[in-house]
N, C-alpha and C positions, 0 to 999 in steps of 0.2 A: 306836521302834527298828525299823531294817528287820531281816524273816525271812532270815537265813542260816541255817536249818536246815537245807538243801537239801546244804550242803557238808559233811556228815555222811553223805553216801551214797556209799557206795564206787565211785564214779565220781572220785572225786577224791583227792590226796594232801596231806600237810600244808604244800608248797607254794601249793598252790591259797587254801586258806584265807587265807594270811600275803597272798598279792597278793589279795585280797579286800576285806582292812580295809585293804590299801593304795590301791585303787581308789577303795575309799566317803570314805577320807580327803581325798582330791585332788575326790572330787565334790562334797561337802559344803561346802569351801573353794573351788571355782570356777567350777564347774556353776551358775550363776546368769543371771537374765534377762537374753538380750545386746542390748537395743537395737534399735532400727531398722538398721544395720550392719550385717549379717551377714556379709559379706567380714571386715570389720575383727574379727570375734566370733569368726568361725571359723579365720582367723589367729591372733590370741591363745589361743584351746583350746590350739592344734597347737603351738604353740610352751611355750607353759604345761605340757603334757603331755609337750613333749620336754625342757625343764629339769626334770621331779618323776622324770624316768626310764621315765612310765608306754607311752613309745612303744618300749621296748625286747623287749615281748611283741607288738608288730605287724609290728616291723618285725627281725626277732632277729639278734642280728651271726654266730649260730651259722647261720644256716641252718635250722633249725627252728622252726617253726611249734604251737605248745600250742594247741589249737583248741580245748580247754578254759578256757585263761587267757583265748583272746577270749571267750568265751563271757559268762564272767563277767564281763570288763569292762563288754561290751554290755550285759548284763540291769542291772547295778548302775545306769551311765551315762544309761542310757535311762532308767531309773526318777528318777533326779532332772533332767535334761535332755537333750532333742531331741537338740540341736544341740551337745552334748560328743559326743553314741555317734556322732552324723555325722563329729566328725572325729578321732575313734578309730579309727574303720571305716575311711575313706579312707586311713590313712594305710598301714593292711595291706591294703586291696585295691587301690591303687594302686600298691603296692609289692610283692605275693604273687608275680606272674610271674616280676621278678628276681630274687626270693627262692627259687625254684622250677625258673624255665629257663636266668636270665643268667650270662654270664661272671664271671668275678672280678673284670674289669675295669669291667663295669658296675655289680655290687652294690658293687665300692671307691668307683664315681663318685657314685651317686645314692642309696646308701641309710645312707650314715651322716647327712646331709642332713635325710633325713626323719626317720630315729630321733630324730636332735636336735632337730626341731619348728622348723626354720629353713626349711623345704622343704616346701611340698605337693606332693600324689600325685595324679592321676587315673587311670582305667581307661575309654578311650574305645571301647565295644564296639555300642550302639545306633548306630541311621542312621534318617533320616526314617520309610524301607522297612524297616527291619530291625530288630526288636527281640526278641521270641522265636524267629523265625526265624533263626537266626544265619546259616544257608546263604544269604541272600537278601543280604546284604554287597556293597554296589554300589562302595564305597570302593577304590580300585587301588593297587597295589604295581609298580610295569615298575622292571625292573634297569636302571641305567645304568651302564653299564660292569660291571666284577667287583667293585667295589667299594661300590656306592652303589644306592639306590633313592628313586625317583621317587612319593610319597602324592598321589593327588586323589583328591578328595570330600568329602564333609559329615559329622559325626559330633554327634549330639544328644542332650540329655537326660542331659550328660555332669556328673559331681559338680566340684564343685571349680572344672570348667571357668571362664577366665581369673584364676584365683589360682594352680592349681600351678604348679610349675614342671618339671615333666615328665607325658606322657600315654604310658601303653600304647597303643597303636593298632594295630587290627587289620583286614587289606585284603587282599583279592582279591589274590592273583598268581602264579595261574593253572596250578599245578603239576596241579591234576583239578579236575573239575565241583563245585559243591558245598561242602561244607563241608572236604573234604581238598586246596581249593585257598586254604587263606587263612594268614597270614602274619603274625606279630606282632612290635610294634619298638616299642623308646624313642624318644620323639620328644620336645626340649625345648621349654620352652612359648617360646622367642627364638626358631624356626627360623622360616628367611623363607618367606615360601609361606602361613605359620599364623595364623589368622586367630579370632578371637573374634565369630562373624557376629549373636550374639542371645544378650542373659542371657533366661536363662526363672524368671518369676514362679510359684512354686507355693503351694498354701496354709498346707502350715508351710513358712515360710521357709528355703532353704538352699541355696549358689550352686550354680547350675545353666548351664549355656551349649549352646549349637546352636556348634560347630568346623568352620571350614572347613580345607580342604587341596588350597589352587592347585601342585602341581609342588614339593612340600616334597621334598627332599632330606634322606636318611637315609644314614650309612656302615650298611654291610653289618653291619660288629659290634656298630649296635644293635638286631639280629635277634634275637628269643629264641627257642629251638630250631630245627630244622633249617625249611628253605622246606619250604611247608606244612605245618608244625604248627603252625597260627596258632588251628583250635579245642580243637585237644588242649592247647595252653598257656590257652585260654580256660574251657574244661572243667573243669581240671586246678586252676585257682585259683575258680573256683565251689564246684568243692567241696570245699575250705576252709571260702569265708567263708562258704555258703549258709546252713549250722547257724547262725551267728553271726548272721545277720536274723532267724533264729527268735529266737536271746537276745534281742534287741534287742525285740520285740516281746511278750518277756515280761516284761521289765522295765517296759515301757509297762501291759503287764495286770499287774503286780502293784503300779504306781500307784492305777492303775481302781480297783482291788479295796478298795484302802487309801480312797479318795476318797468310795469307795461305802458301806464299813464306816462311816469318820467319820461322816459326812453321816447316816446313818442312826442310828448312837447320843447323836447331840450333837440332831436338829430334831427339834422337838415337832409334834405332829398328833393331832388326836381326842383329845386330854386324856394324850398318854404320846408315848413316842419309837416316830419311826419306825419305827424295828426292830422292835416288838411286831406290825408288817404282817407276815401269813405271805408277799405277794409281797415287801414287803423281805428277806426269810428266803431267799426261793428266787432271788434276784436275788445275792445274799450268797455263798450255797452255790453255781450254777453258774459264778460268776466263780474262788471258792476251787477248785472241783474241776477246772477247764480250766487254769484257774494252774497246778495242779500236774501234771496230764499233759502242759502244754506243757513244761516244766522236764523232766520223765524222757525227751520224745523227744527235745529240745534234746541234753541233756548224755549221751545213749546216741548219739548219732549223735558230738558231740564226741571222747564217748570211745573210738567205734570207728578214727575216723580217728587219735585219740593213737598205740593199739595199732600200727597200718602195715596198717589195711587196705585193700585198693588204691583201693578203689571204696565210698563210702559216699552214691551217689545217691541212690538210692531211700531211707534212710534219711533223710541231710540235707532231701530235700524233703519227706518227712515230718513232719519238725519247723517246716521254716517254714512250710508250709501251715496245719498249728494252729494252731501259736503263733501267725502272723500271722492268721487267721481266729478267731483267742479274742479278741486284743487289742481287734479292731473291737467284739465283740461286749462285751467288758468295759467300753471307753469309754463306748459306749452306754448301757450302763445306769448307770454313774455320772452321766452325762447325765440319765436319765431320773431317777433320784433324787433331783438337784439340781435340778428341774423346771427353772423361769425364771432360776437361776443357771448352769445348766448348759448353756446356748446363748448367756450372757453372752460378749463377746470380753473374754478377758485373764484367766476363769476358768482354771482349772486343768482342769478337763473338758473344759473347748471347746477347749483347746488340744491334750488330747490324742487326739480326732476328727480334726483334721486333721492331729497325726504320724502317726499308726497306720494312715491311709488308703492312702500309696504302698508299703507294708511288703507289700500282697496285691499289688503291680504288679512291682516293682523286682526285677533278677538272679533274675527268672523269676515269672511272674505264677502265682495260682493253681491257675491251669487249666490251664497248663503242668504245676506239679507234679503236678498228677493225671494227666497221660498220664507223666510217668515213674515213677508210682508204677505204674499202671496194668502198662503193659508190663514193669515190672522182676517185678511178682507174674503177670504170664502166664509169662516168662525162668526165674522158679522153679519154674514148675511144669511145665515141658515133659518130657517123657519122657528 
């Protein structure tokens, strides 16, 4: 039986719990191995998950965002499949901007769409050149006319990319130097100009594409916030989902940990079980003790942004930083526990080495988080 003891801590309300067993219910029933397919896989999720209801916490018809309830979906998801919390995620971060900066006219157009799992979402914010730098955005936005703008450039490394059916896109246009000259817009995945230039193979499987944009044509109203708020809308939906890759990668380590336990109480060695190893013990107990501190920073940073606090950076990177820096480290050791099983492909360990690995890369790499942890505890402490 999976530990929901977690939902017992007054981070949460008797809400929380009820969409809990609702989540584990729909994982249990369809979070299963998808195949060689993964378009076809991850279509079917999204759509599987917009008929159970379960897209109605990503994507909310109120406007509101429970950064809690993703939380939990994530860590549930992830712990029984990859490629469910893939397209749970996608379908609130390709959809948080609207949710956040668009018109009525846009959230009417595009987000009951995705709620209902008939629709997928991207979030195209990487470029060959730019990927933690977000100031380095070489992608162009030129006005044509009052009404319209003009996208060229390349956009890579993008989720989803040639299955949604709409992309954030975020470009240069040129209101100041920097990151206070960029600009964010709906763009449909039909606009002429738009191009599918490269899927990208990763090692756990999940669509991926390199986006071109020859002279794509955008109306003006599907701008989210004013010209030049294109990183403060980019910002501004990070951190949201940021906490939410921590969930996601504790749901991965509190697999690890289950995999590691098993494997240790069930395989015989030296005449007894594993487990009687004092390094299986301390392999056991640092994966248990990280588990649980990634889960208090996850769901503190969650449930500061519940509250309306303005800014919960330095917090949310907090949380993915662990949590995603435990996960690796919890795979591993169920790896190592499994010795020669556990570099088998199609294991359960070895598979989750290669989800847990772009979890330190992805909507801000490690090392990122540590310079905004960094400078947000110099920001606290100035005079």
């Amino acid at each position: 039986m999976p530990d929901h003891d977690f939902l017992d801590w007054p981070f949460f309300e008797p809400r929380h719990r009820d969409w809990a067993a609702e989540v584990e219910t729909f994982a249990a029933q369809h979070a299963a191995p998808h195949g060689d397919d993964v378009d076809a896989a991850t279509i079917a999720l999204t759509r599987a998950m917009g008929e159970a209801g379960l897209l109605r916490m990503a994507v909310p018809a109120d406007g509101r965002l429970d950064v809690r309830a993703l939380c939990i979906a994530r860590d549930i998801l992830a712990r029984h499949a990859g490629l469910a919390d893939f397209a749970f995620a996608m379908a609130g971060l390709g959809t948080g901007s609207i949710t956040l900066f668009g018109s009525d006219a846009l959230k009417a157009e595009y987000l009951p769409r995705v709620r209902a799992g008939t629709s997928l979402a991207a979030f195209a914010l990487s470029e060959p050149e730019a990927g933690s730098d977000v100031a380095a955005l070489a992608t162009t936005a030129t006005r044509d006319g009052n009404a319209h703008w003009r996208l060229s450039g390349q956009k890579t490394w993008i989720s989803n990319g040639g299955i949604a059916g709409h992309y954030i896109v975020f470009a240069r246009s040129g209101e100041a130097p920097g990151a206070r000259g960029l600009s964010a817009f709906v763009v449909p995945a039909d606009s002429p100009g738009l191009t599918i230039d490269a899927r990208i193979e990763v090692a756990a499987p999940h669509p991926l594409a390199t986006l071109g944009f020859d002279d794509v044509r955008v109306p003006d109203s599907n701008r989210l916030g004013a010209p030049g708020d294109g990183f403060k809308v980019a910002m501004a939906t990070l951190d949201v989902f940021r906490a939410t890759v921590g969930a996601a990668a504790l749901g991965f380590s509190r697999r690890a940990l289950d995999l590691t336990l098993e494997r240790a109480t069930t395989r015989k060695i030296f005449g007894g079980p594993l487990f009687d190893q004092q390094m299986s013990q301390a392999a056991i107990a640092d994966s248990a003790t990280e588990v649980e501190a990634s889960a208090l920073l996850v769901y503190r940073a969650a449930w500061l942004k519940d509250q309306g606090t303005p800014r919960v950076s330095r917090e949310a990177s907090m949380a993915k930083l662990y949590a995603t820096e435990t996960a690796q480290r919890a795979a591993d050791r169920a790896v190592q526990i499994h010795g020669g099983l556990g570099v088998t492909k199609g294991h359960k360990a070895e598979e989750l080495t290669r989800e847990v690995r772009a979890l330190r890369v992805y909507e801000g790499a490690s090392e990122i988080q540590r310079v905004i942890i960094a400078r947000a505890e110099r920001d606290r402490h100035r005079p």
